[in-house]
C-alpha positions in Angstrom: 15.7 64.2 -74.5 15.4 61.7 -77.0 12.8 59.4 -74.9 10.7 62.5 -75.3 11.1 63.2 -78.8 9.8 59.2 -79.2 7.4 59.7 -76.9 5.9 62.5 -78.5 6.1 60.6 -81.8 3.3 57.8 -80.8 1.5 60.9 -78.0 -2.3 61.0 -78.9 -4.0 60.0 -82.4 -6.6 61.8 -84.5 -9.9 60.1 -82.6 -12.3 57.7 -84.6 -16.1 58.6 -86.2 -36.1 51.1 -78.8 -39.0 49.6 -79.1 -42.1 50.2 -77.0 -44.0 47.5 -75.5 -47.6 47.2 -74.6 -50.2 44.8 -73.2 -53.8 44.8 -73.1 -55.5 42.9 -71.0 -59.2 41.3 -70.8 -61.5 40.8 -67.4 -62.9 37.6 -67.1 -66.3 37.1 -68.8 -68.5 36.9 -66.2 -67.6 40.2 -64.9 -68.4 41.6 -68.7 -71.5 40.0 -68.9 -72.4 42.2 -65.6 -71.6 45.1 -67.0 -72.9 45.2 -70.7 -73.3 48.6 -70.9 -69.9 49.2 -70.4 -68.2 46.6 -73.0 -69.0 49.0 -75.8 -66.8 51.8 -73.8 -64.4 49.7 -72.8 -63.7 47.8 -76.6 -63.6 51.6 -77.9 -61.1 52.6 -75.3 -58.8 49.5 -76.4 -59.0 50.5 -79.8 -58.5 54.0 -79.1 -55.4 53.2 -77.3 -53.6 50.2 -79.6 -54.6 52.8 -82.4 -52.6 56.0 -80.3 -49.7 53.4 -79.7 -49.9 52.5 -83.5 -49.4 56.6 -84.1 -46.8 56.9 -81.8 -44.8 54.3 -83.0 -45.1 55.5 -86.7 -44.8 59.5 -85.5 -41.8 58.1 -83.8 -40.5 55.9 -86.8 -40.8 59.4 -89.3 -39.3 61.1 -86.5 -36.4 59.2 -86.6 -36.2 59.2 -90.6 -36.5 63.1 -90.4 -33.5 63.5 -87.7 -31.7 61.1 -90.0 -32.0 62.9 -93.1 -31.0 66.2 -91.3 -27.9 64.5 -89.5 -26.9 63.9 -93.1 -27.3 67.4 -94.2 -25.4 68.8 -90.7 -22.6 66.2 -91.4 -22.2 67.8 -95.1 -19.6 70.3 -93.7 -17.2 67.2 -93.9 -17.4 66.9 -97.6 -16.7 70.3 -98.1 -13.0 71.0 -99.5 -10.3 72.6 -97.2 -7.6 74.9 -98.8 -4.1 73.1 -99.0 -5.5 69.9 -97.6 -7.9 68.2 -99.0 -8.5 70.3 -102.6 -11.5 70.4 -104.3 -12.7 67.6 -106.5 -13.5 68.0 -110.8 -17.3 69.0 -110.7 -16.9 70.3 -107.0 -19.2 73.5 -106.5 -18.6 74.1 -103.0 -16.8 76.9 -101.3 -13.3 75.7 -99.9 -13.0 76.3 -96.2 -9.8 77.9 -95.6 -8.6 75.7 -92.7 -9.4 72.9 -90.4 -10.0 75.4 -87.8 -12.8 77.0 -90.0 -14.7 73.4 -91.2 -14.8 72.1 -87.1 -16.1 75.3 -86.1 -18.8 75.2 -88.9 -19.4 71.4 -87.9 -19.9 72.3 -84.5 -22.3 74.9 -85.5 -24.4 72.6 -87.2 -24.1 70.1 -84.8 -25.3 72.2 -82.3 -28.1 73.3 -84.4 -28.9 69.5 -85.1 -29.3 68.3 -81.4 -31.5 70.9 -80.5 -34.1 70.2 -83.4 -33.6 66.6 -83.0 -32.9 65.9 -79.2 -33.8 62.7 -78.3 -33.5 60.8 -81.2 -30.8 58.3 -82.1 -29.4 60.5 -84.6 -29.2 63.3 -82.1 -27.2 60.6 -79.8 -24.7 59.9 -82.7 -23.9 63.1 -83.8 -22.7 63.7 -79.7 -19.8 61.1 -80.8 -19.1 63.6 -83.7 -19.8 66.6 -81.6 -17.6 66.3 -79.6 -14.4 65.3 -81.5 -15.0 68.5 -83.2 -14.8 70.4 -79.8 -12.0 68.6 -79.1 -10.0 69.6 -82.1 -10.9 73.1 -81.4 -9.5 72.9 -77.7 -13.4 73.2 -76.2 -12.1 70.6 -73.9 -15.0 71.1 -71.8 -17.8 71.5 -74.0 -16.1 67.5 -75.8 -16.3 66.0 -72.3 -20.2 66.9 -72.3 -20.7 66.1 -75.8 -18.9 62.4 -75.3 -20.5 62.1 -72.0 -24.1 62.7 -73.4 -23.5 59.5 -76.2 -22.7 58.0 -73.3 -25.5 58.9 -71.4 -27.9 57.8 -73.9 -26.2 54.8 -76.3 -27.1 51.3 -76.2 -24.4 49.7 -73.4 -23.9 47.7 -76.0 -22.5 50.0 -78.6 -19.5 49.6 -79.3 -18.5 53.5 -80.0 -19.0 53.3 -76.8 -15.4 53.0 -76.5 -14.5 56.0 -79.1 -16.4 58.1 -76.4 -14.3 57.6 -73.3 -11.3 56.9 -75.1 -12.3 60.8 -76.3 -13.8 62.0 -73.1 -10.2 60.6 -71.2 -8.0 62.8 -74.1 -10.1 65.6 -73.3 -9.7 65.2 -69.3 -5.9 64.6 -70.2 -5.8 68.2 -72.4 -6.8 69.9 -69.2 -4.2 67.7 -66.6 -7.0 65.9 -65.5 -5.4 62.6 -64.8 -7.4 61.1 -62.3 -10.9 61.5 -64.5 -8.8 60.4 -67.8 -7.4 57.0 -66.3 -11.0 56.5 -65.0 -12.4 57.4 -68.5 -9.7 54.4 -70.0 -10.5 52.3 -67.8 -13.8 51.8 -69.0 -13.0 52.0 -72.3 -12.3 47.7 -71.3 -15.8 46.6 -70.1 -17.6 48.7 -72.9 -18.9 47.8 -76.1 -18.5 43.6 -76.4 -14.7 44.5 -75.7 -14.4 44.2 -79.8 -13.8 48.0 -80.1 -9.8 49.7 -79.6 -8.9 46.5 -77.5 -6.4 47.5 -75.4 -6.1 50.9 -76.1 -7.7 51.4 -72.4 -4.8 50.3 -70.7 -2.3 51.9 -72.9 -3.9 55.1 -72.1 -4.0 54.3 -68.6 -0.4 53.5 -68.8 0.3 57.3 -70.4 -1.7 58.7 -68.0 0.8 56.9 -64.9 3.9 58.0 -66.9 2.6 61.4 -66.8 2.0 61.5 -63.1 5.4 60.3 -62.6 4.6 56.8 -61.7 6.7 55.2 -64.3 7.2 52.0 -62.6 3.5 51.5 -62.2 2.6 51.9 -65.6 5.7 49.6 -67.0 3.3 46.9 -65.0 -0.1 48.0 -66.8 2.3 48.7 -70.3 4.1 44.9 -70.3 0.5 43.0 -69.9 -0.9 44.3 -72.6 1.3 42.3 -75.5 -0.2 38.7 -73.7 -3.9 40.2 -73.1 -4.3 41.8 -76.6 -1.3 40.5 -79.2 -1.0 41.4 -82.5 -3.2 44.8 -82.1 -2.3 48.4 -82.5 -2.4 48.6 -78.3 0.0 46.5 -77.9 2.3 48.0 -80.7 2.3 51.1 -79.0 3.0 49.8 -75.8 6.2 48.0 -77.0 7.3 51.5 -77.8 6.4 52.9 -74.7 8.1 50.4 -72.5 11.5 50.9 -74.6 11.2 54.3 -74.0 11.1 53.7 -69.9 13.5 51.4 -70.0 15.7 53.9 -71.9 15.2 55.8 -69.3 16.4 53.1 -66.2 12.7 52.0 -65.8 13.0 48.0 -64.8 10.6 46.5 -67.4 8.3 43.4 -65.8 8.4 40.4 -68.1 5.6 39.7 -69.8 2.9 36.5 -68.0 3.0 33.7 -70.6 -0.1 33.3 -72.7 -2.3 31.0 -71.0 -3.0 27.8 -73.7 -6.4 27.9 -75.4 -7.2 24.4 -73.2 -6.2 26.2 -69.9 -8.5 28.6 -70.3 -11.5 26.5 -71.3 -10.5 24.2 -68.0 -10.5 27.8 -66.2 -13.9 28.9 -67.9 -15.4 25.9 -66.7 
């Protein structure tokens, strides 16, 4: 009993928060000078068409401002005050919500509202991320897993929310006993993003996920590499905890791999 009282204590957190190209090309001289008649059409087709990419690009640019400006307005629910929780402010003229409950269904609401004006649009893209931490609040697990896995769908693979998304889109999975598609969610969580994002908070997860499939010896082994792979973060913290809490409980505990030195692994690299 008291390995599940710690375990519950460090269980799941509160979750975190293109250009078009275009070439024009010219037929050889000769061929123009055989067809005259037709240079005039063709120049005024080229113009016609850098000048429709020059509007496009600029509708586009405004586009983006405007779904911008209105993600702003949508995300304006979170300033709002919330009875016994976050109290209004000196000079604040907003209605308090009345509970949590109330300002994430409003924020979904707006959200919602957002993505349809705006779909296809960066902004629209973000506010998915925000979407669907909302939902998830709210027990929607389904509706989150389709919010995270449309920022997903449509961020840079570079982006490192990237990570905030399927560490999300696994806790949603793992609401609904989902095991299998959470520990698949984690374990992308440590290819995504430049890596620089929640490192090591992948396998953690992953490691939870084993545990609560009853495969405790299993994730001790995923658990007691994280300290060497990712010291002195918050994933590694936590998974010092977790491992005391399986070896309070009989699990044999691996012992950690030695750091490999910094010269090692240049050798190694090389």
């Amino acid at each position: 009993m008291a390995g599940t009282t710690k375990t519950e204590k460090i269980r799941q957190k509160e979750l975190r928060q293109p250009d078009t190209f275009m070439k024009v090309g010219v037929e050889a001289s000769d061929w123009l000078a055989q067809r005259q008649k037709l240079i005039g059409i063709a120049a005024g087709v080229i113009i016609v068409g850098g000048l429709g990419v020059a509007i496009a690009n600029e509708v586009s640019k405004r586009g983006e401002e405007k779904a911008s400006q209105a993600l702003g307005q949508a995300l304006a629910v979170l300033e709002r005050p919330v009875e016994g929780v976050e109290p209004a402010q000196p000079g604040d003229t907003a209605v308090p919500f009345k509970t949590l409950k109330e300002r994430d269904e409003e924020l979904v609401k707006a959200l919602d509202a957002f993505r349809k004006e705006h779909g296809g649009t960066r902004s629209a893209t973000t506010a998915a991320l925000t979407l669907g931490k909302a939902q998830f609040r709210l027990g929607q697990y389904g509706a989150a897993q389709e919010a995270f896995g449309a920022f997903l769908k449509d961020a840079p693979e570079t982006e490192p929310l990237r990570a905030g998304a399927l560490e999300g889109q696994g806790y949603a999975f793992e609401a609904e006993k989902k095991y299998d598609e959470a520990i698949k969610a984690f374990d992308q969580m440590t290819t995504v993003g430049g890596k620089a994002f929640l490192p090591g908070m992948g396998a953690y997860h992953k490691g939870r996920m084993l545990v609560l499939q009853g495969k405790k010896e299993e994730a001790a082994e995923v658990l007691s590499k994280i300290s060497t792979d990712h010291p002195n973060t918050a994933a590694a913290r936590m998974a010092s905890e977790r491992l005391a809490v399986l070896a309070s409980e009989g699990v044999k505990i691996p012992a950690p791999a030695p750091a490999q030195p910094a010269a090692a692994a240049g050798q190694d690299a090389g």
